[in-house]
C-alpha positions as CSV (number, residue, x, y, z in Angstrom):
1,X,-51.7,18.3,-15.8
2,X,-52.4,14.6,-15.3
3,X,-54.3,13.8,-11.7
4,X,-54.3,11.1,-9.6
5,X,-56.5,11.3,-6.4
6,X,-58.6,9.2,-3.9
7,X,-61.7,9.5,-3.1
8,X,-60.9,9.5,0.7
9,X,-57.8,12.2,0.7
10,X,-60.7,14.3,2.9
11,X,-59.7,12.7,6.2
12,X,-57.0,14.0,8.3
13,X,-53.6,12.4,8.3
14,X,-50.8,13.1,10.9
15,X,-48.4,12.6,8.5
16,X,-47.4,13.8,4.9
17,X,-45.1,13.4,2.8
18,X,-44.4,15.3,-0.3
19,X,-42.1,13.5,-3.0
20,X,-40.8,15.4,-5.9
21,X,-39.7,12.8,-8.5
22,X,-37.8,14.7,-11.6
23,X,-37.7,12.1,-14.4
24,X,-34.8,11.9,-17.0
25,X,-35.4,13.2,-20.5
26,X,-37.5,10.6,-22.3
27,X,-38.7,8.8,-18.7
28,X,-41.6,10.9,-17.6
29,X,-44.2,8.5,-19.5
30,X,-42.7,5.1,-17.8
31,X,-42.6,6.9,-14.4
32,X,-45.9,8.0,-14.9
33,X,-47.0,4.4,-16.0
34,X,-45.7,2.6,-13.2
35,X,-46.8,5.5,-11.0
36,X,-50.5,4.0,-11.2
37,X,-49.8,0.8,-10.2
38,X,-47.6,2.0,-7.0
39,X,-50.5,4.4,-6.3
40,X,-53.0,1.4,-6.3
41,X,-50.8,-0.8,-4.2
42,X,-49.8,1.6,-1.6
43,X,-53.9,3.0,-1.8
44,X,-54.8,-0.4,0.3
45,X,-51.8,-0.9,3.0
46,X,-53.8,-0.2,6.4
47,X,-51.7,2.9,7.6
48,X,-52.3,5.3,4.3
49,X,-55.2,7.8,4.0
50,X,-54.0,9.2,0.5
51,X,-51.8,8.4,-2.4
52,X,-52.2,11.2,-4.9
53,X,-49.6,12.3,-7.8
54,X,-49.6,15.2,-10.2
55,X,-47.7,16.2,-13.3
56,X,-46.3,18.5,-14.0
57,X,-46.1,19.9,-10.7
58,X,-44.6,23.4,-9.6
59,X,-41.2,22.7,-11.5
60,X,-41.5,21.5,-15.6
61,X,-40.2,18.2,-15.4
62,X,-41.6,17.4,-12.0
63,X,-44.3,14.8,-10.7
64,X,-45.1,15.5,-7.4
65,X,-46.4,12.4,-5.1
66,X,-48.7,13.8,-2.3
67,X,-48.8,11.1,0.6
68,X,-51.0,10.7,3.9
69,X,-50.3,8.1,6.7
70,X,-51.9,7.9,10.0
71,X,-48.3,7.9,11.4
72,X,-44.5,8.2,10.9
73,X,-44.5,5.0,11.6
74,X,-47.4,3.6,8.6
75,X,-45.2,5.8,6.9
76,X,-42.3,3.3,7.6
77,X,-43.9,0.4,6.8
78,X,-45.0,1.8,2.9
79,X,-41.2,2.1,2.1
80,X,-40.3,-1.5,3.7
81,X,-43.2,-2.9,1.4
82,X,-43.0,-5.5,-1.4
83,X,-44.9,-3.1,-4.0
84,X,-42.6,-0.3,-3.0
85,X,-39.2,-2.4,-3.3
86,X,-40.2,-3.7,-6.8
87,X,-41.8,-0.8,-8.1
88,X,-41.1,2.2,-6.4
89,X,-37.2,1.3,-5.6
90,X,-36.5,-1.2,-8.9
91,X,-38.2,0.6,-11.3
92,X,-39.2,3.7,-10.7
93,X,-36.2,5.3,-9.1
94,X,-33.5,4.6,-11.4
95,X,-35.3,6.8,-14.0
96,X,-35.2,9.7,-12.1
97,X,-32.5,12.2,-12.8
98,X,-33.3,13.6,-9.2
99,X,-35.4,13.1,-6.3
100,X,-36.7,14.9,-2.5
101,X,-38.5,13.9,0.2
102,X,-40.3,15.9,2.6
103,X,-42.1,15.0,5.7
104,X,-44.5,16.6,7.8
105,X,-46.4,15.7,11.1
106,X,-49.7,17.2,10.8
């Protein structure tokens, strides 16, 4: 299983979201890759308390993205930013054969 954490994911967020990105055959090392650097990027916007991912998660195939704002609304913010439009949304996305978000106020 390949980790990602930060050192800080011990504070309390109000809001999580869980993303379950299933790569397509032949993608999971790219998505991975690219992973770190959106994991860095999103680590330092003001409204996140974690960024975490795991692979495999529950499901072969699956990373799972393990998220903590201080609000819906930082929440909002992360998928409006630069990093997350040319990384996240340009890259990463279209080698997915299938994604799903869940959010949670905490």
């Amino acid at each position: 299983m390949t980790q990602q954490t930060n050192s800080d994911s011990a504070q309390c967020a109000h809001h999580l979201v869980l993303a379950h990105y299933h790569p397509a055959q032949g993608n999971e090392a790219r998505v991975l890759e690219l992973l770190r650097d959106l994991t860095t990027a999103s680590r330092s916007e003001e409204g996140n308390v974690g960024y975490d991912f795991y692979a495999p998660g529950l499901i072969p195939g699956e990373i799972l993205i393990v998220e903590r704002y201080v609000s819906a609304e930082a929440f909002a913010v992360h998928r409006e930013s630069e990093h997350f439009r040319t990384i996240g949304k340009e890259q990463i996305i279209p080698l997915l054969d299938d994604r799903r978000i869940e959010e949670f106020e905490i």
